[in-house]
N, C-alpha and C positions, 0 to 999 in steps of 0.2 A: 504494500500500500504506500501510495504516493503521500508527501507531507509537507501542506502546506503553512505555513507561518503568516498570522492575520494581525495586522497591527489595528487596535482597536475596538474593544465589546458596547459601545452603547445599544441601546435600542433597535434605532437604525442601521448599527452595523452586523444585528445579526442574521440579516438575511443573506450577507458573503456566509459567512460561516456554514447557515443551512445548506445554503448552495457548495460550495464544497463538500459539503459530508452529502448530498445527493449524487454529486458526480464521484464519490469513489474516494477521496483524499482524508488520511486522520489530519484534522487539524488542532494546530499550537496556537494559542492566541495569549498575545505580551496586552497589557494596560494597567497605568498606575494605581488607575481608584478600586479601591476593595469588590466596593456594594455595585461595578458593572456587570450587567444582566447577561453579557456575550460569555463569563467563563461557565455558565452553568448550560451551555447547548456547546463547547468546544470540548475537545480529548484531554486539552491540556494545557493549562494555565499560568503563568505565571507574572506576577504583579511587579513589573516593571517599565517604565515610562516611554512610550513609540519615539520620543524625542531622541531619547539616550542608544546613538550609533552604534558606542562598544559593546555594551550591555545588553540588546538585541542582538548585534552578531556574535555574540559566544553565545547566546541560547541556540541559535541559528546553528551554529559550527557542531554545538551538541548532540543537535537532534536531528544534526545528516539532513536539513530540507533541500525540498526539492524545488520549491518557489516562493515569493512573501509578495504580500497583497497589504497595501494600502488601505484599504476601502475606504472612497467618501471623505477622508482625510487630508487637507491639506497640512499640519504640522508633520503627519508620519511618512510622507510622499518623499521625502530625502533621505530618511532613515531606507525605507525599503529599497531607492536605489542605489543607496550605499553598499549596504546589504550583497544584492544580488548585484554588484560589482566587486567584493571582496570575493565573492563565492565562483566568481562563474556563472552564474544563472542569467538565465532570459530576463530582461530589462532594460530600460533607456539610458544614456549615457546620465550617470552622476549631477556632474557638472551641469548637464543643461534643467536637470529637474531642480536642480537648486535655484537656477535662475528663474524657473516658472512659478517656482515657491518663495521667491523673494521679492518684495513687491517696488524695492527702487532697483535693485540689477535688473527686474523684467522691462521696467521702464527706461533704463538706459541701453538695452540691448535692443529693442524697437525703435530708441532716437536714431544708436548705431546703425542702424539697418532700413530707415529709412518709411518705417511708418508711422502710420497718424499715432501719432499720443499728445498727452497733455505736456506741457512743462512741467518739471518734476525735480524734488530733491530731498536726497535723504539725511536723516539727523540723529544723531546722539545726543545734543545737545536742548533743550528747550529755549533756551536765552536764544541761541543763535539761529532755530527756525522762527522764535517771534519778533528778531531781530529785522531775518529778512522781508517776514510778511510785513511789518511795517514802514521800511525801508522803500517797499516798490518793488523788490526783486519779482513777483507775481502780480500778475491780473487778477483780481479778487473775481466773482468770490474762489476759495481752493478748497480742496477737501484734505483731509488728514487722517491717515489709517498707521496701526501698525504693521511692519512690512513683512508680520511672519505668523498672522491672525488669518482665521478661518470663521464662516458666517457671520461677516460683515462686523462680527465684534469691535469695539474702540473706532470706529467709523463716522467720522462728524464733519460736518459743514461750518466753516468761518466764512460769514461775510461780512465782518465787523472787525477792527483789531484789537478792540476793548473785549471779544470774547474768546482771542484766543489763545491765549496761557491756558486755561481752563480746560479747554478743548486739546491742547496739545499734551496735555499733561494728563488726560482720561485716555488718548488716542494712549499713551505711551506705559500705561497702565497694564495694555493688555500684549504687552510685546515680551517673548522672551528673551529677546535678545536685549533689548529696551531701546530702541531706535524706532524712530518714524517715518515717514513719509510724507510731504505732502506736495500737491500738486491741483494744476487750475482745473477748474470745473470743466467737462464735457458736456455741454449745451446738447441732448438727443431730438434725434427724429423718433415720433411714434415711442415704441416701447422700446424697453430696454431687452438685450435681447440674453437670454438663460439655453440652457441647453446640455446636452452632451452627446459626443464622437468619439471614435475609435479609426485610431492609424492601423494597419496592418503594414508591417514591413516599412515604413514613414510614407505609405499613403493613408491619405485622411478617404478610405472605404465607407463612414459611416457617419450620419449627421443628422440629427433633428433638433431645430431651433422651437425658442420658445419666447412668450413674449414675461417679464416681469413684469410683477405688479405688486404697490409700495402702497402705505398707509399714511398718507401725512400727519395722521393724528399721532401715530405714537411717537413715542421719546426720542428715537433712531431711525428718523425714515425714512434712511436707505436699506433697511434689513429686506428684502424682499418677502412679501408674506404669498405668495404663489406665483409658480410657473404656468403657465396655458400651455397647450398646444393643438394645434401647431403654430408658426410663428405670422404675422399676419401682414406680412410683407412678400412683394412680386417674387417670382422662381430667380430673375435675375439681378435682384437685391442680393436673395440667401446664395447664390453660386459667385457673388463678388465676395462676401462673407468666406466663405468656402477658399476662397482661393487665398487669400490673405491667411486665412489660419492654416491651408496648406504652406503655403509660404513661408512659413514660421518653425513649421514642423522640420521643413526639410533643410533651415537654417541651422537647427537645434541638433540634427541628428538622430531624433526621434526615433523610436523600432514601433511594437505593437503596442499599443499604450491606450486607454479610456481617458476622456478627457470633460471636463465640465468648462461651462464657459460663460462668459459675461462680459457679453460686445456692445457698443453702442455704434448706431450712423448717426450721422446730422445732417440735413438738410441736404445736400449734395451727395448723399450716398456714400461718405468718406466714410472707412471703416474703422472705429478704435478697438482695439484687442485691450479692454478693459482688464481681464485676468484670464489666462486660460490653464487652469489645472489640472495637474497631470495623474490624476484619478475622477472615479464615479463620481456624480452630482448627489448629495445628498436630499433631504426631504422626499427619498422614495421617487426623485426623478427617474431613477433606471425602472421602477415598477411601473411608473405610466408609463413611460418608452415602450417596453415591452406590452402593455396593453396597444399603446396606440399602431405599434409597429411589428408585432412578432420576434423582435430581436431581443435578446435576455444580455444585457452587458455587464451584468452583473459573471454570467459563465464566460464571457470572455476578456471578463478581467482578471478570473482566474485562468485559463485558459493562456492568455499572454506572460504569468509568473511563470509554468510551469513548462511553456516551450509546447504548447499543443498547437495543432494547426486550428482557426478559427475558417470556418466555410462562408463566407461571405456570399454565396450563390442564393444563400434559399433565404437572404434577407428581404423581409415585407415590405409595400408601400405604406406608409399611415393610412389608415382610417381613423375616422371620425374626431371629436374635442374633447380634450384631458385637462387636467387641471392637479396639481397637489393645493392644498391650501393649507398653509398654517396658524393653527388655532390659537391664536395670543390674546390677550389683557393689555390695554393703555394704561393699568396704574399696579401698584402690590397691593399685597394684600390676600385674603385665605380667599379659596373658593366656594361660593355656595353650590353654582350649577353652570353648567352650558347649556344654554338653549337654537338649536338646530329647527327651523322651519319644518313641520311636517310631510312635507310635499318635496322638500331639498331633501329630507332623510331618504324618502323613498325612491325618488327617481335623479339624485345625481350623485351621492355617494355609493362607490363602491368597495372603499376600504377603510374602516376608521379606527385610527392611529393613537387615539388620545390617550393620552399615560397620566395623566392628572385627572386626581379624583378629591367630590368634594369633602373639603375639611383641610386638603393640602394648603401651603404658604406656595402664595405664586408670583413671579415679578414681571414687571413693565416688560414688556419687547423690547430687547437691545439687540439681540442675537441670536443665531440658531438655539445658544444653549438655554433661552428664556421660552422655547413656544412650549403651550400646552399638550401640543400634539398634530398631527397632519391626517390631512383627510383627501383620500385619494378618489376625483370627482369625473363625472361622464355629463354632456352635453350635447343636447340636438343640435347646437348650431355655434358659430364663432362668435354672431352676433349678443346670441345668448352668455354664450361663459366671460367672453371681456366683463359685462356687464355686470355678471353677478361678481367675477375677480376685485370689481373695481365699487363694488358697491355692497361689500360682504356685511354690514351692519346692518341691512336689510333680511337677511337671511339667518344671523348667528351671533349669538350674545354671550358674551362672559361675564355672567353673576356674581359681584364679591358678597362677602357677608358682612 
């Protein structure tokens, strides 16, 4: 039996894990928090942190695998290519996954290379990114992320200089390395565009776009609270899209790899490669995919750890409108109840996610790690799902007590 190595047990990540022990492999699964739900469906566990490189590859080294999977992960996305660069194993060059997973070297290797991005720069210091932003070195307004943060955590908007210490000093909060980033706002056409693909061999073989949809009421509202699909932009919008993220891949050196992504246009079709990482989309994005498409990319992200061939022939065209949504709160506080529209429960969810329950402590939407739960939705039309994406307090209430 084949053995896979899974960096990762939340919730959401245990659908790799099922899916490996369906296809045949015992799987090892490394993560630091005790009380994660993923070590009680793996073979075999041990509680140490996807971040720490040595310390996964001696468990690696020990138990002779034969592949390591990321899943949905961007902080463990460098760890696993490190990994299966000490080892020999199937995976994408080191070096360039560090750059996909580092959010000023992504930006400076797209200035280098000649596409659209913002002005961009990165900081260690606070004095000297609030230095610059009031200096004029930036076209206001800019955004400020940490540069090694996943679901949109530490993610804020200055368009004032008076508030941004505050802001760079919460962005910088949630960084491990504790550096920031910041850079000028990307003004979008239409939505913002979600998704995720798969390179076979550093072609980009696989692609379904989606549109983002944001809350301005909550505290963060850039956290995306659902992806649609499909994306709702012409065939050759998404195939300009397409060629640009090809372009990137085969810059990078990319092999077979799943990728999540979060692109913006503007106005002229100009393409910005927002973030593109180098594993699965989280919030059960691979689970619509594969409803909306027949494709499971969840088995061919294991599939690409392990050096299997992936059959690219018998991939589906989309049908019909998908949706994840995630189930957040605008303030803390305990919960009393969710309320879900009668009519929404019956005919547009098809999978529901919710891991909170009432009497829990719940907080504000900042991030992936603040939603209540995801609800995996089905729509008769485009017209229809935008709609309800963008007008969800119509439909669904989160009750404090």
């Amino acid at each position: 039996m084949k053995k896979l190595l899974l960096l990762g047990g939340s919730a959401q990540q245990i659908i790799a894990i099922e899916t490996a022990k369906r296809m045949g492999y015992e799987t090892i699964l490394c993560d630091y928090l005790p009380d994660n739900p993923g070590q009680y469906y793996a073979d075999r566990f041990y509680q140490v942190s996807t971040t720490d490189k040595q310390a996964v590859l001696d468990i690696a080294r020990k138990a002779n695998i034969d592949g390591i999977v990321a899943y949905a992960s961007d902080p463990a996305a460098p760890t696993a290519a490190y990994v299966a660069e000490q080892l020999g194993l199937p995976g994408s060059p080191y070096e360039s996954v560090e750059i996909l997973c580092n959010k000023d070297r992504f930006r400076k290797f797209l200035s280098e290379h000649g596409f659209c991005t913002p002005k961009a720069k990165g900081y260690t210091d606070i004095d000297e990114a609030c230095s610059d932003i009031k200096n004029g070195y930036f076209t206001m307004p800019v955004i400020v992320k940490p540069v090694d943060s996943s679901g949109s955590k530490g993610v804020g908007r200055i368009d004032d200089c008076a508030e941004a210490v505050d802001k760079l000093i919460y962005a910088m909060s949630f960084s491990r390395e504790k550096r920031i980033i910041v850079e000028e706002y990307v003004e979008m056409f239409g939505y913002q565009i979600a998704g995720d693909g798969l390179s076979v061999d550093g072609q980009l073989v696989f692609r379904y776009f989606a549109n983002d949809h944001f809350n301005p009421k909550c505290v963060n509202p850039f956290v995306p609270i659902s992806a649609s699909f499909p994306y709702n932009m012409p065939a050759e919008v998404q195939d300009k899209v397409h060629d640009e993220i090809q372009r990137l891949i085969t810059l990078l050196g990319m092999k077979t790899t799943t990728y999540n992504f979060d692109l913006r246009i503007d106005k002229d079709y100009n393409v910005y490669l927002m973030e593109i990482a180098p594993r699965d989309g989280g919030n059960y994005i691979p689970q619509i995919i594969r409803y909306a498409t027949g494709v499971d990319l969840v088995e061919c992200s294991i599939k690409a750890a392990v050096g299997e061939t992936i059959d690219t022939a018998n991939f589906g065209k989309p049908e019909g409108y998908w949706a994840y949504f995630a189930v957040h709160s605008l303030q803390d506080g305990v919960l009393d109840r969710i309320v879900i529209a009668e009519d929404v429960e019956k005919n547009n969810i098809v999978e529901n996610h919710i891991i909170k329950k009432p009497g829990d402590e719940i907080h504000a939407f900042t991030g992936a790690n603040t939603t209540l739960g995801i609800l995996l939705m089905k729509f008769e039309s485009m017209e229809k799902m935008l709609y309800m994406m963008d007008h969800s307090d119509e439909w669904i209430q989160v009750v404090l007590k």
